[in-house]
N, C-alpha and C positions, 0 to 999 in steps of 0.2 A: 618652515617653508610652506607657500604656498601653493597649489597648484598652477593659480594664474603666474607666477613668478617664474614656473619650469622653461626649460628654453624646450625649441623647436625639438629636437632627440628627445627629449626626456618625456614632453608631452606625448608623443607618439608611441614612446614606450608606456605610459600609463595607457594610455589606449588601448592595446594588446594585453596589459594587463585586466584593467574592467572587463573587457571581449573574454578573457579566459575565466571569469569569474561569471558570465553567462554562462560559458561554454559546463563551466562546469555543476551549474544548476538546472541546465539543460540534463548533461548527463544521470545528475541522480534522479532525476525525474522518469527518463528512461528506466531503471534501476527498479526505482516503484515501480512502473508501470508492467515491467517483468514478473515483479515480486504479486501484484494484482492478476495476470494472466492463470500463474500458476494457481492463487488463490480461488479467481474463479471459476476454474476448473475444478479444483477439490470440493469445492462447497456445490458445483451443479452434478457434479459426479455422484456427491452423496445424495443431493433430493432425488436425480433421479433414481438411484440403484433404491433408496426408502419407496419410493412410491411402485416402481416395476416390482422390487421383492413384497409389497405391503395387497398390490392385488393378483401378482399371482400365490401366494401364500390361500387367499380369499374363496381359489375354486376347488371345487369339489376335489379333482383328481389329483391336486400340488397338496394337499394336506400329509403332513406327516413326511416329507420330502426334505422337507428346510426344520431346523430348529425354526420356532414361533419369534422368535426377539433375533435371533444371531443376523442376519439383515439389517434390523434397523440398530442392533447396536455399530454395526460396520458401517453404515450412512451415516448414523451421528457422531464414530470417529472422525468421518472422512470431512463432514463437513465442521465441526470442531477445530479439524488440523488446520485446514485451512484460515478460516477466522483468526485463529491462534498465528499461522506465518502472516497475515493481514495484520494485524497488531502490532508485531514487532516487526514489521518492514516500517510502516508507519512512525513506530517510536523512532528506528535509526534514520530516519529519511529527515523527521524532525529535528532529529539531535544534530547529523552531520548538515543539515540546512543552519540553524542557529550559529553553529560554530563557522559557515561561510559568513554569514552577516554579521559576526564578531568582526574576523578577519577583513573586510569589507570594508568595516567603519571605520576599523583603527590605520588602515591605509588613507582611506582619505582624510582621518584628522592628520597624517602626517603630510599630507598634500600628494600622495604620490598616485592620488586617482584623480580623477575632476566629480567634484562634491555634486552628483545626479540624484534623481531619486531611488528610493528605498528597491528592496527588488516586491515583486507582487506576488500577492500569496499562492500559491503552487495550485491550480484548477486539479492538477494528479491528486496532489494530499484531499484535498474534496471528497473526489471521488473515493479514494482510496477508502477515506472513511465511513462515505455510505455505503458502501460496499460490502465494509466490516459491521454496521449496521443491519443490515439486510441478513448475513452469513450469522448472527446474533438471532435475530428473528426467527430464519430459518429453522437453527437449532430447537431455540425454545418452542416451535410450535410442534417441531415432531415429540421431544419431549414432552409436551402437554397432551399430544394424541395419542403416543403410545401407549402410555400409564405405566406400570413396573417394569422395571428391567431386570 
C-alpha cells in the first residue's frame, strides 16, 4: 500500500506519526546537548584548575605546598573524563539516530508515512564533535607541556 492511497484517518495518523519521529530527534538531540554541557564543564574545569594550580605552584611562597604533578595529573583526569563522556555520548546519539532513520524508511516503504525528505544531519552531533576535538587538543597540549608524570 501506498501512502497516496491511505484514506483521510489513516493519512492523519501517519502525520502524528512522522511529527513523533521529529519529536523524537528533536529529543535526543537534547540529550547530546546535555551530554555536551556536562562535557564542557569537565574539560573547562580542568584547563582551568591546570593553569591556576601550574602558576601558583610557579611563586616563590606556593613551592612545596602542592605535590609538583598532583595538579595537573587531576586537570588531565578531569579533562580526559570528559572528552571520554563526549565520545560516547556521540557514538550512542549516533547509533540511536541510525536505528530512527532505519525505522523511518521502512515505514515509509510500507506507505505508512508520506515519502518526504531524509531527516538533516544533526548541527548538535557537529558540534558535539568539535567539541571532542577541541577536549583532544586540550589534553594533548598539557601533556606535551608538562613533560613526566
Amino acid at each position: 500500500m501506498k501512502y497516496d492511497e491511505l484514506g483521510n484517518g489513516d493519512k492523519m495518523a501517519a502525520m502524528r506519526t512522522a511529527l513523533a519521529f521529529h519529536r523524537n530527534r528533536l529529543a535526543a538531540d537534547r540529550t547530546l546537548m546535555a551530554i555536551m554541557r556536562t562535557s564542557l564543564s569537565m574539560i573547562g574545569f580542568g584547563f582551568t584548575l591546570y593553569t591556576f594550580t601550574t602558576n601558583f605552584i610557579k611563586r616563590d611562597g606556593a613551592m612545596g605546598l602542592l605535590p609538583q604533578q598532583a595538579p595537573t595529573r587531576f586537570a588531565l583526569t578531569m579533562i580526559i573524563l570528559g572528552t571520554l563522556l563526549l565520545a560516547l555520548g556521540i557514538a550512542n546519539h549516533y547509533r540511536y539516530m541510525m536505528a530512527v532513520r532505519d525505522q523511518r524508511r521502512d515505514f515509509i516503504a510500507q506507505g505508512l508515512l508520506p515519502p518526504d525528505e531524509e531527516f538533516p544531519i544533526s548541527l548538535t552531533l557537529v558540534t558535539a564533535f568539535l567539541l571532542a576535538l577541541v577536549g583532544l587538543a586540550t589534553a594533548l597540549s598539557i601533556i606535551f607541556r608538562a613533560g613526566p608524570f
